[in-house]
C-alpha positions in Angstrom: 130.3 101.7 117.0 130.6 98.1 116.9 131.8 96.1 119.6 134.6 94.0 119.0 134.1 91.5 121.6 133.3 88.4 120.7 133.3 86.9 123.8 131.1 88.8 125.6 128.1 89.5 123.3 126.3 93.1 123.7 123.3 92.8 125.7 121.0 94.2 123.1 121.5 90.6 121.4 119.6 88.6 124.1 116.4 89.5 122.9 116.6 90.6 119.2 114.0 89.1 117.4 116.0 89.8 113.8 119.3 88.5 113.0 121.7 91.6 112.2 125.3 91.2 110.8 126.6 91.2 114.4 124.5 88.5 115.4 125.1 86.3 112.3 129.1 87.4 112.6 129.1 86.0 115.7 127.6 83.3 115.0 129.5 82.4 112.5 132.9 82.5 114.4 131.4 80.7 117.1 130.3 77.9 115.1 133.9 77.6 113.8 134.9 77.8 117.2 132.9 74.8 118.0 133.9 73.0 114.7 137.9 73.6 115.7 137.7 72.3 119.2 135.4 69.2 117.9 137.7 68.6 114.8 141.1 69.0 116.5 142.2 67.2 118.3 140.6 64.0 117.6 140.4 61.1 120.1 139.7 57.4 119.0 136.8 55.7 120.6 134.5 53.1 119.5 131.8 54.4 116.7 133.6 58.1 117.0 136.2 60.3 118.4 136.6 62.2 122.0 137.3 65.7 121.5 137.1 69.2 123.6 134.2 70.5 121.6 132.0 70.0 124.6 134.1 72.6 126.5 133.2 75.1 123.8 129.9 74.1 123.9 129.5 74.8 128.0 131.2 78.0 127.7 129.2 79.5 124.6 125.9 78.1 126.5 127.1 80.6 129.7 128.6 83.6 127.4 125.9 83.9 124.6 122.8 85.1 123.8 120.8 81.8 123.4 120.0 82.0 120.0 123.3 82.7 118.7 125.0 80.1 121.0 122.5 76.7 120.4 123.0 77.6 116.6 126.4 77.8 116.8 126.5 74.3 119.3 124.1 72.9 116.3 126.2 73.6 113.0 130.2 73.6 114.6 129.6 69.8 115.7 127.3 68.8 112.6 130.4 70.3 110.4 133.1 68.7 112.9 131.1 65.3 111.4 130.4 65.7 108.2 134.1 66.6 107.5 135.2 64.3 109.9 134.2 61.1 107.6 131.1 60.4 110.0 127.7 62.0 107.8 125.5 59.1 109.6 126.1 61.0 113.2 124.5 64.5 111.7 121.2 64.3 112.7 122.3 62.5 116.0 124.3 65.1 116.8 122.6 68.6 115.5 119.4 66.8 118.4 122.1 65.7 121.3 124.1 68.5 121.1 120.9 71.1 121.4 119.4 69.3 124.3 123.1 69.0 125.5 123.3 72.5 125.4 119.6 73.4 126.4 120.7 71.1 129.7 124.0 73.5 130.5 122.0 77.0 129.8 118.5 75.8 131.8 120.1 74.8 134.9 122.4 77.2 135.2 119.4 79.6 135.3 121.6 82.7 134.3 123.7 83.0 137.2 127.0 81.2 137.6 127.7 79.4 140.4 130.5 76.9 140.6 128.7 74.0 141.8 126.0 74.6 139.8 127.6 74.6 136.7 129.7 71.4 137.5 126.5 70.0 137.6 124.8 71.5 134.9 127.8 70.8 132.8 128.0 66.9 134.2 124.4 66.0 134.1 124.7 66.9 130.4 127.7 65.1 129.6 125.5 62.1 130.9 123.0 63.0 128.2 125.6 63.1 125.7 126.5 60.1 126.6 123.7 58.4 126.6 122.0 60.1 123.6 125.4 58.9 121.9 125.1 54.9 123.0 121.7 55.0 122.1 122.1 56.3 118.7 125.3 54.4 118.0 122.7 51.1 119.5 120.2 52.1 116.5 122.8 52.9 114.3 125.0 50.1 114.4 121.8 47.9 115.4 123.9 46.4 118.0 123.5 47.2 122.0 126.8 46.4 122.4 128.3 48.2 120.0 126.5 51.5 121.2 127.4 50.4 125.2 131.2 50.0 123.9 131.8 54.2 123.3 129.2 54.6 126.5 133.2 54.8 129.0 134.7 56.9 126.4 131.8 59.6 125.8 131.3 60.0 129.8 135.2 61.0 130.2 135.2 63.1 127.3 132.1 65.0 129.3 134.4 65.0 132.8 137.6 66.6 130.5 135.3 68.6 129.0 133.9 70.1 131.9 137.1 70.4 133.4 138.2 72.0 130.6 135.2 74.6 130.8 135.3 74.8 134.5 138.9 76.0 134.4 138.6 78.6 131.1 135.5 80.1 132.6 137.5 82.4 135.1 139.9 83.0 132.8 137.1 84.0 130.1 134.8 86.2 132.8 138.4 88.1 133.8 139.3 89.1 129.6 135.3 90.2 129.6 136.0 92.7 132.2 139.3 94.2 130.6 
């Protein structure tokens, strides 16, 4: 029988060395998951937009199997850009977003604790953030123009884990129904 679920993958998926029709299924939603809550609503900063995608990304990091989850962090926020109008950030994003993700799922070491996870979830905000001046600095070859979204991308990472912080509850209590 298949499980329906998509929120709480089956176990059996953690460690799967072949991709099955689940696995790619749920990937698949997941990634549009991550593409919606990137793509809508959208935010105006300088070089980008501030969106809630991050929150998706946290919560997927937590309630996936790893593989699934980094793909799905990967292709939802390359998609949210290249539709978005903004092909140059691709690349940028598919490595920030991984490590961003890699950040949220190492420290939180499998267990979820609240203060933990604030600060898994805040530390890699700040790598967001300064994987996205950085880029935007090379980009735009122009410091200034790469320090100018810096204010913007670090509140989009407190919303963001706010955001994740206060579904996550919410999320663990419809697992368990």
């Amino acid at each position: 029988m298949v499980n329906t679920n998509i929120i709480h993958a089956p176990k059996d998926l953690s460690h799967q060395t072949k991709w099955t029709t689940q696995s790619i299924c749920l990937t698949a939603v997941m990634t549009a998951l991550v593409f919606l809550t990137t793509f809508v609503p959208r935010i105006p900063i300088p070089l980008g937009y501030a969106h809630l995608g991050d929150a998706a990304i946290f919560l997927l990091v937590l309630l996936l199997p790893k593989r699934p989850a980094f793909l799905a962090v990967c292709l939802g926020s390359a998609l949210s850009d290249l539709l978005g109008g903004f092909p140059l950030w691709i690349l940028p994003t598919i490595l920030i977003k991984f490590v961003m993700a890699w950040i949220a799922w190492k420290l939180n070491g499998g267990a979820v604790n609240l203060l933990r996870t604030a600060a898994a979830f805040l530390l890699a905000s700040l790598w967001m953030t300064v994987g996205y001046t950085a880029f935007g600095a090379l980009l735009y070859n122009s410091l200034s123009a790469g320090l100018a979204s810096a204010p913007g991308l670090f509140l989009e990472g407190i919303v963001n884990t706010a955001a994740a912080l206060l579904l996550l509850p919410v999320i663990k209590r419809a697992r368990q129904n």
